[in-house]
N, C-alpha and C positions, 0 to 999 in steps of 0.2 A: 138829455144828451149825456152820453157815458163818455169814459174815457178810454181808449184802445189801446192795453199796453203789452209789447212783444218781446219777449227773451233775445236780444240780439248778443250777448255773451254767457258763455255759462258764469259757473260762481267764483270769484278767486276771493282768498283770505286775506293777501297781499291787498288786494286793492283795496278792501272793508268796504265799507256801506257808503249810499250815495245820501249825500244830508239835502240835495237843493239840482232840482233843474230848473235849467232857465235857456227859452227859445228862441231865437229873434230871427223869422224866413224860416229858410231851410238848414240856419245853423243852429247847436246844439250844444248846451255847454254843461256836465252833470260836476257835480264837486260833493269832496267828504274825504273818506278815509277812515284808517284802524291807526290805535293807538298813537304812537310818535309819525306819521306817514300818512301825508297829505293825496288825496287822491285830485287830479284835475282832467274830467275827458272831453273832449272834442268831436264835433260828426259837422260835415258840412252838406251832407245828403239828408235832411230832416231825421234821422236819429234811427239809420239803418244800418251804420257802421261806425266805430268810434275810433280815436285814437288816443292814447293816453298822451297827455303834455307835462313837460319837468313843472313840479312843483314845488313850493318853497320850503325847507324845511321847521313842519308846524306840529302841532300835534290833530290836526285833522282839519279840514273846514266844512262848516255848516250852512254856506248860504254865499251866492255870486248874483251879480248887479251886473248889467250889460249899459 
């Protein structure tokens, strides 16, 4: 069994890299970041559209617990 993965945004620099997804249903939570700037996104349609959420100011995150 593969895993099915789909470009649902293009690239941005601002956001940086995603360290950690984590599913729970059809919600969607991805976390990371570049340099000083925490990335935290959001989808509550199984991970076909995101939303970005404030996040704290970090120097990035690597990993989210549901």
């Amino acid at each position: 069994m593969g895993l099915k993965v789909t470009t649902t945004h293009a690239r941005d620099q601002q956001l940086g890299f995603i360290g950690s997804i984590v599913t729970s249903g059809a919600t969607v939570y991805a976390v990371g970041g570049t340099y000083h700037q925490a990335t935290i996104l959001h989808s509550v349609d199984g991970g076909r559209s995101f939303a970005q959420v404030h996040a704290p100011r970090t120097a990035g995150l690597r990993d989210v617990h549901l």
